[in-house]
C-alpha positions as CSV (number, residue, x, y, z in Angstrom):
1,X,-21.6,19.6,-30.9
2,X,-23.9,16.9,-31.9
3,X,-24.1,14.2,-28.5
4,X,-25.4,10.8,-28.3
5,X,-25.6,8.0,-25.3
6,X,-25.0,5.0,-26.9
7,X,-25.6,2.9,-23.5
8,X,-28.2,3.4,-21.2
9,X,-31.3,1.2,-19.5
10,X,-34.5,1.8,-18.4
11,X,-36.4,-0.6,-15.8
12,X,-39.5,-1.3,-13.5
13,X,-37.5,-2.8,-11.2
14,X,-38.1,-6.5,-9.8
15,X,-35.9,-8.1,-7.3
16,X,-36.1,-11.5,-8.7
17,X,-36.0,-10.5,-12.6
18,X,-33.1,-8.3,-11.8
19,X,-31.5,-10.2,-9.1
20,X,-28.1,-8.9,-10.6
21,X,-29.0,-5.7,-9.0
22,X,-27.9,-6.9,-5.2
23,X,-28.0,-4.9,-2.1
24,X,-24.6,-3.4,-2.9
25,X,-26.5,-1.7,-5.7
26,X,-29.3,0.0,-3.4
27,X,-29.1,3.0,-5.1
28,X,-30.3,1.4,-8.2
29,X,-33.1,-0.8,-6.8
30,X,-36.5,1.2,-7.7
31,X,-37.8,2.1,-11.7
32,X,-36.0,3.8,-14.0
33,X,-38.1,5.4,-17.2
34,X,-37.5,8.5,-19.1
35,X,-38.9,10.8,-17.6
36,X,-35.7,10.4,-15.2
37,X,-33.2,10.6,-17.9
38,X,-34.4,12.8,-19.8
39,X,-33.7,16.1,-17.9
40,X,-30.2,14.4,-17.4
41,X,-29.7,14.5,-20.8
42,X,-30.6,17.7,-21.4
43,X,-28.8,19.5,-18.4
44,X,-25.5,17.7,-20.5
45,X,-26.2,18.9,-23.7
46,X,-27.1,15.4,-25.0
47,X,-29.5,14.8,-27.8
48,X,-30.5,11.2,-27.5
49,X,-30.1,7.5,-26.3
50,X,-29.8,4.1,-27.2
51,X,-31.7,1.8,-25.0
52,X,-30.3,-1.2,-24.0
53,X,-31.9,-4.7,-22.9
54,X,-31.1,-6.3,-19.2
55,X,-33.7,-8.8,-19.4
56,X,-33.8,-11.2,-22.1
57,X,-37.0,-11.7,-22.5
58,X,-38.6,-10.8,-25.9
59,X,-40.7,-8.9,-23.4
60,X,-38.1,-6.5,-22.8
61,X,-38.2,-5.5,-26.2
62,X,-41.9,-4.7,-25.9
63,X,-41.3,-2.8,-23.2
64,X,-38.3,-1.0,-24.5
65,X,-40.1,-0.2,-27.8
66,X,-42.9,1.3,-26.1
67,X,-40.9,3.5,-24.4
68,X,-39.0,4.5,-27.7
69,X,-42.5,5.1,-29.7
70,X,-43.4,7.6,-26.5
71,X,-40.0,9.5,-26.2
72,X,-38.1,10.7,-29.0
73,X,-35.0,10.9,-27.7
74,X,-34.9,7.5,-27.4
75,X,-33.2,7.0,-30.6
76,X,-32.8,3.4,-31.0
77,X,-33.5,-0.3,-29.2
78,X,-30.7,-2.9,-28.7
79,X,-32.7,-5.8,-27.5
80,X,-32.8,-9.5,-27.1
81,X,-33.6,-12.1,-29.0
82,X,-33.2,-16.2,-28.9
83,X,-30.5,-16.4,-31.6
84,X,-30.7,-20.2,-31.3
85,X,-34.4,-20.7,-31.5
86,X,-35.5,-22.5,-34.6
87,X,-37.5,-19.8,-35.5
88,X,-35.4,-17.5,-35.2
89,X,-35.2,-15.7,-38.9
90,X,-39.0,-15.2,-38.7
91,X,-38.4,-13.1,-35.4
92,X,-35.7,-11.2,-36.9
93,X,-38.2,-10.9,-40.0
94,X,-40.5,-9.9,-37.6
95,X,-38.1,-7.2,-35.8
96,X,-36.5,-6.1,-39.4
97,X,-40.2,-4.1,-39.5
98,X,-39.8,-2.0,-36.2
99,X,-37.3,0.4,-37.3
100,X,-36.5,1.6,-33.8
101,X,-35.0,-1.6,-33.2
102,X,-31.3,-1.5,-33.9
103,X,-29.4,-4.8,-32.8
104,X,-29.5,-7.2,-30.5
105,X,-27.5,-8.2,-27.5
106,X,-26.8,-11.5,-25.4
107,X,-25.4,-11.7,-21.8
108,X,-22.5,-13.6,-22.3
109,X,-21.0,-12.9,-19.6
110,X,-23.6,-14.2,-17.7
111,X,-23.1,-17.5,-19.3
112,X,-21.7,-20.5,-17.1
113,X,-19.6,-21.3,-20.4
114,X,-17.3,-19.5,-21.5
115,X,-17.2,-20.3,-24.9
116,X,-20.7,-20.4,-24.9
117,X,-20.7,-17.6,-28.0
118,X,-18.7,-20.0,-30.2
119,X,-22.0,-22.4,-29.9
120,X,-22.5,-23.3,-33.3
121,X,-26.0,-22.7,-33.0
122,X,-25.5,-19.0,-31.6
123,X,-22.9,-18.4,-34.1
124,X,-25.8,-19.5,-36.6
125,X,-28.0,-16.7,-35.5
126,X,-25.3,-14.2,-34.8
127,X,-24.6,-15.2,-38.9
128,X,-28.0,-13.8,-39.3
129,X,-28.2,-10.2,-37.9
130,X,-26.4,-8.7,-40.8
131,X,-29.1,-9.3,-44.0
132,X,-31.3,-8.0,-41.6
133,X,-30.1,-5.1,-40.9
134,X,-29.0,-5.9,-37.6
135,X,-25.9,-4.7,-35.1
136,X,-24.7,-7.0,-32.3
137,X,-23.4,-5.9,-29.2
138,X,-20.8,-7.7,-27.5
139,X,-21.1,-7.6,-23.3
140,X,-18.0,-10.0,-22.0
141,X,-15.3,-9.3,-19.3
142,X,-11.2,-9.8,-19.8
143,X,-11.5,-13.7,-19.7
144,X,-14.0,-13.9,-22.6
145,X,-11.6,-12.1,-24.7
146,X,-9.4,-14.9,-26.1
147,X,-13.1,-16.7,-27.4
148,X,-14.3,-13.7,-28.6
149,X,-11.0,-13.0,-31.2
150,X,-12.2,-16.5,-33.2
151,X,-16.4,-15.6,-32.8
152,X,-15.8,-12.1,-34.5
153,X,-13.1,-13.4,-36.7
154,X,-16.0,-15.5,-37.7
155,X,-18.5,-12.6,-38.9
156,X,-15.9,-9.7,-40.8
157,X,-19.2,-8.1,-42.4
158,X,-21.2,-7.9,-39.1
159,X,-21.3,-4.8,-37.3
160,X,-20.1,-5.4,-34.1
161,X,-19.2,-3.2,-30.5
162,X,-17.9,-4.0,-27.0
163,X,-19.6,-3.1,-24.5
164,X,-17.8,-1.5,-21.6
165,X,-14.3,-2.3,-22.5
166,X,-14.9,-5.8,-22.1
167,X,-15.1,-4.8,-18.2
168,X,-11.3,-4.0,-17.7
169,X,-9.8,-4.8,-13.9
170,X,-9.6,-1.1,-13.3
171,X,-10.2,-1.5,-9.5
172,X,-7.2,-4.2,-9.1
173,X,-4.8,-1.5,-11.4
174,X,-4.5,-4.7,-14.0
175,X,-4.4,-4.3,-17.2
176,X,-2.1,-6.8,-19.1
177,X,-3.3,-8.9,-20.7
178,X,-6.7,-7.1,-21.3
179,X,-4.5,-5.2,-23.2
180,X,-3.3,-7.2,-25.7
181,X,-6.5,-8.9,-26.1
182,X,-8.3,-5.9,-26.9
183,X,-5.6,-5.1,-29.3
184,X,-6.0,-7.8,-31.0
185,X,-9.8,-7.5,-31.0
186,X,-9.1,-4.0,-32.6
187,X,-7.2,-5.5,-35.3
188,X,-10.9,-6.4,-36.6
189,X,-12.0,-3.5,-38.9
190,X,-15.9,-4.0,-38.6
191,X,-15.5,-4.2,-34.1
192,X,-16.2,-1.0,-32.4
193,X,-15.7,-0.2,-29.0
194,X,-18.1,1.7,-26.4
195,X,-16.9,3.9,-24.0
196,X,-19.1,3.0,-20.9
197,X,-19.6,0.9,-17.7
198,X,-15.6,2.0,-16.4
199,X,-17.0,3.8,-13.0
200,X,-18.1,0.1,-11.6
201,X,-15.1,-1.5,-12.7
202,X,-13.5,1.0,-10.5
203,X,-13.7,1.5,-6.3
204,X,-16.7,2.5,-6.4
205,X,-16.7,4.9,-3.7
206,X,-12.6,6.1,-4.4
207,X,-11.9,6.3,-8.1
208,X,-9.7,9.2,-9.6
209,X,-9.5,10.1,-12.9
210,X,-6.3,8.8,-12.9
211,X,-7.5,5.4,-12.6
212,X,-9.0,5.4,-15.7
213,X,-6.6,6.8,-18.0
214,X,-4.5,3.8,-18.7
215,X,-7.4,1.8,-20.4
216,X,-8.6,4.8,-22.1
217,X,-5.3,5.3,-23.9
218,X,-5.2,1.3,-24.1
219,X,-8.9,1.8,-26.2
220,X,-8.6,4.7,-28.0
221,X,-4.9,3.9,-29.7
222,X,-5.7,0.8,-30.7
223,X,-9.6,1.0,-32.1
224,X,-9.0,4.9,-33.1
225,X,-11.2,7.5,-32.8
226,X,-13.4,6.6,-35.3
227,X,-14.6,2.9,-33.6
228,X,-15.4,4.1,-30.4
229,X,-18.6,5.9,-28.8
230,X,-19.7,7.4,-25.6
231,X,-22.1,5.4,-23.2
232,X,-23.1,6.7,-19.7
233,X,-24.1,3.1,-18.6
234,X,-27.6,4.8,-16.7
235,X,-28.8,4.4,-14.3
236,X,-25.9,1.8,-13.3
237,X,-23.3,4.3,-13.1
238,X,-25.6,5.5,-10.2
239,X,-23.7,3.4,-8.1
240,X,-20.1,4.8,-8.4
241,X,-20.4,8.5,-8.8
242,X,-23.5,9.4,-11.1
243,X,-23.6,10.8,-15.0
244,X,-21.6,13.8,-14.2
245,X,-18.8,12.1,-12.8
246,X,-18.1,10.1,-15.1
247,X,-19.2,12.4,-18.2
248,X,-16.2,14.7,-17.2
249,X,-13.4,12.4,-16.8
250,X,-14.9,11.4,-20.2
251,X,-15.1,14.9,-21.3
252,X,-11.5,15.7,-20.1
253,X,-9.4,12.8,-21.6
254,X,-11.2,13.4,-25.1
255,X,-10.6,16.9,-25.1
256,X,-7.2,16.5,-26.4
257,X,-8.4,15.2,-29.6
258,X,-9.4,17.3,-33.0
259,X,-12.4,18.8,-33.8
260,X,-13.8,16.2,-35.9
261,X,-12.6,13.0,-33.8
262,X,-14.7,14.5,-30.7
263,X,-17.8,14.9,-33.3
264,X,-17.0,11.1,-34.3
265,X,-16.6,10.3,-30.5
266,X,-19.5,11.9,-29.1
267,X,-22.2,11.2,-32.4
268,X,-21.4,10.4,-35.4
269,X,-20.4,6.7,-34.5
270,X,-23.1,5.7,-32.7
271,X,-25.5,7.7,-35.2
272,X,-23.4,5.4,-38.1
273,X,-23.2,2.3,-36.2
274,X,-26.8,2.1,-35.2
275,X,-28.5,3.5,-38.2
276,X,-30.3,6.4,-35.6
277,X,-30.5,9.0,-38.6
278,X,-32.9,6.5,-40.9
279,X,-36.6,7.2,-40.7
280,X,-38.6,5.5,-37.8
């Protein structure tokens, strides 16, 4: 069966430019290329990745690219961009030519507001992505949710995913609320949903399988099998158990489902959200 990661980073790491990455996170503070993922992939039986941006820096997408155009399994870019900047429809001119680059991402939860993804002006370049060609990915936690109902209401053509479940309180056993928000997020035909980043929303160094079961079902009734996609969140999963740890509680829950929803699950989303199958 056809496999995909639709969620994974690479990095030469820098204390200040990843000052996210604190000492709690030692085992993720040194470089990260593909020449480390690659036979991680492989031992898994997993074709290819999707490389996703930490820094925004327009630099990050040089560096990412680079990467891509060196290692085939590298299947596809989601970078950065300023989606406010005035010039910011000849950049996505500019990126509409580099056909590993696939969509674009913001860190919106890193923002000190909120609401900041109703900013007209973002919501102006978010308006853009699609006659581009362009996906956007969606990286928020549980109090973003209720601003991010009206910013995707706002775009019913644009393809759009969540990153991470929107970063559900799994650690704290909560999950109301998140819930219905994500729901209600569901209810929005053209928003997908990526199965990734749950091991360090979790204890860290105590998590059963258990744990994660509840927002899994929460996910995977309400967006179907056909809107969501695996993502290993590497090398950031390092922290809480590795890619095999969490790849088999992954592997376990979806084994209850057909033949063709773990096909959808595993590939053929991601492959169809992201464009990988056209011509680089």
């Amino acid at each position: 069966m056809r496999k995909i990661d639709s969620h994974q980073h690479f990095w030469l790491f820098d204390a200040v430019r990843h000052g996210w990455i604190n000492d709690d996170m030692q085992a993720i503070q040194k470089d990260f290329l593909p020449a480390d993922l690659q036979p991680i992939l492989q031992q898994n039986g997993i074709e290819g990745c999707v490389a996703v941006q930490v820094d925004q820096t327009e630099a990050e997408n040089d560096f990412l690219l680079e990467l891509a155009a060196k290692n085939s399994f590298i299947k596809g870019v989601v970078g950065w961009v300023d989606l406010m900047a005035d010039n910011i429809e000849e950049r996505l001119t500019h990126y509409s030519t580099v056909k590993l680059m696939k969509g674009f991402r913001h860190i919106l939860q890193g923002e000190p507001d909120e609401k900041f993804m109703l900013n007209p002006n973002f919501m102006h370049g978010i308006g853009l992505l699609r006659q581009y060609g362009f996906s956007y990915d969606i990286l928020i936690m549980p109090n973003h949710l209720p601003y991010a109902r009206q910013f995707v209401a706002a775009f019913p053509q644009q393809r759009l995913v969540i990153d991470h479940l929107a970063k559900p309180y799994i650690k704290a056993k909560r999950i109301d609320g998140w819930k219905e928000d994500m729901q209600a997020m569901a209810a929005f035909t053209n928003v997908s949903c990526k199965i990734s980043g749950m091991v360090t929303e979790a204890d860290w160094a105590n998590w059963q399988p258990a744990d994660f079961v509840p927002y899994l079902d929460v996910v995977f009734n309400a967006f179907g099998a056909n809107r969501v996609m695996y993502g290993s969140d590497w090398p950031v999963c390092n922290v809480a158990g590795g890619y095999k740890g969490i790849l088999s509680v992954i592997e376990n829950y979806i084994s209850k489902l057909s033949q063709n929803e773990q096909e959808a699950f595993w590939a053929k989303n991601a492959v169809d959200f992201y464009r990988l199958d056209e011509p680089a």
